[in-house]
N, C-alpha and C positions, 0 to 999 in steps of 0.2 A: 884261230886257224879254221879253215874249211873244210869240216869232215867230209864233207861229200864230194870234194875233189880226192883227196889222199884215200880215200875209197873206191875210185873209179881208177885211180893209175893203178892201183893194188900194192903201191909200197906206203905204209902210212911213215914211214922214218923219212922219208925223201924232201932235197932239199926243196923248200918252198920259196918264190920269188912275188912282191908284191909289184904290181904298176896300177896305174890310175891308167882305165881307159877312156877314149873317148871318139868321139865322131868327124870326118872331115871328108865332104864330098858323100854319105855314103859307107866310107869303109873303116873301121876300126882300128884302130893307134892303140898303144899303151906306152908309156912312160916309166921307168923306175919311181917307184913311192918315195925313195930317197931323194930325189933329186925335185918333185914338187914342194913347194911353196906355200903354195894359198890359188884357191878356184876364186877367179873374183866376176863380180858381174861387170857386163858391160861398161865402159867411162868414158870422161874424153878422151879424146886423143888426139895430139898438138902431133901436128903432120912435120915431116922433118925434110928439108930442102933439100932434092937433090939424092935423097937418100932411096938404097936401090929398091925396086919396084917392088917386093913381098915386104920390105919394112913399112909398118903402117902409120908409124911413130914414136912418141915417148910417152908416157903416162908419170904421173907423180903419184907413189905408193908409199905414204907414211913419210914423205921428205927425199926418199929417193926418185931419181928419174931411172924410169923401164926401158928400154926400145922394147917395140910390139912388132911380132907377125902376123899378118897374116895368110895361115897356114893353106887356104885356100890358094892366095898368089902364089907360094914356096912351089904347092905342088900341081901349079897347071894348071889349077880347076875354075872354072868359070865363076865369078861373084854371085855371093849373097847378098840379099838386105840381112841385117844385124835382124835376129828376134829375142826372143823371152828366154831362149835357149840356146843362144850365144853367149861363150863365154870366155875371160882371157886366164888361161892356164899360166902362172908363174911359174918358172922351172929355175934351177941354179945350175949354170956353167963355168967353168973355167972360174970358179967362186963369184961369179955377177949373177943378177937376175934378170930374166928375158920373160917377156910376156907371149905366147902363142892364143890368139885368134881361132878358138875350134866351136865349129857347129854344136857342139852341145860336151856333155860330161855324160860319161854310161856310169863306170863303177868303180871301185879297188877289186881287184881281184889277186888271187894267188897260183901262180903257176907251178905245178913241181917240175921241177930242171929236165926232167926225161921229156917234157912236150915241149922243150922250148928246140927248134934247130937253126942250127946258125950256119951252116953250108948249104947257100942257096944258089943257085944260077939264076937269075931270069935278068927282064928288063923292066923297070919299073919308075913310077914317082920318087923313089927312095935309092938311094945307090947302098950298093950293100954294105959298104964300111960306114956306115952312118943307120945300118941298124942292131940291134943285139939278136934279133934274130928273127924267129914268128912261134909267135906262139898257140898250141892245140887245147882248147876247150871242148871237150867234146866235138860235136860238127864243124865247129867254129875257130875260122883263124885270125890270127891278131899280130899285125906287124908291130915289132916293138922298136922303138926309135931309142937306140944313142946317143941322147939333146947334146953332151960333149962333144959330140965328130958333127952331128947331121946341124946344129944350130954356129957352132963357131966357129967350124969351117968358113961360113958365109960372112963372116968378118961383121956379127951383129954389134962390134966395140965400137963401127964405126957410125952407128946411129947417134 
């Protein structure tokens, strides 16, 4: 556990939430830790006919086949070339596993439940039932995604 979080919220009892953050476009995602997989590097990826425009494929991980996003198409944002620090985030939903396409991996971190909020109004890349909330780090905000609502929604079975 991260004393120097549960020091700065000033409850050290409080509940703690972990996500795996990471990078897309610039702005900072986080994940439930529960619901990661495995960070894997970059592979092939066998393109899937027909398949809607952020699916970037299917991967073979250990005998299974993946669909891949990527996270950049999902949210609008203009393409990358793949680098050293491109990675495919495995996630498990609706008990499958999905690969997400993100510009790099930051960290695990631990939130205490008082910085997380989840009544937000705006307009954004993310619709809000597809996220759990945003999360305060000190200065620093972090939208946390719902891979259950914001990934299957988009019908990725159909990869």
């Amino acid at each position: 556990m991260n004393d120097k979080l549960n020091w700065e919220s000033g409850q050290e009892n409080e509940d703690l939430k972990q996500y795996v953050t990471f990078l897309v476009g610039g702005e900072t995602y986080g994940v439930s830790v529960m619901k990661v997989q495995s960070i894997n590097e970059m592979s092939e990826i066998t393109q899937v006919p027909r398949a809607r425009s952020f699916i970037k494929g299917v991967i073979n991980m250990r005998g299974a086949v993946i669909p891949v996003i990527d996270m950049r198409n999902k949210f609008g944002l203009p393409g990358k070339d793949y680098d050293s620090f491109t990675v495919i985030l495995i996630v498990e939903v609706k008990e499958r596993l999905v690969g997400m396409i993100v510009d790099s991996v930051s960290d695990v971190i631990s939130i205490p439940a008082s910085n997380v909020q989840t009544n937000i109004s705006y307009s954004g890349k993310v619709e809000k039932n597809s996220m759990e909330g945003v999360g305060r780090i000190g200065d620093s905000l972090i939208i946390l995604l719902d891979v259950e609502t914001f990934l299957y929604n988009e019908n990725v079975q159909e990869a």
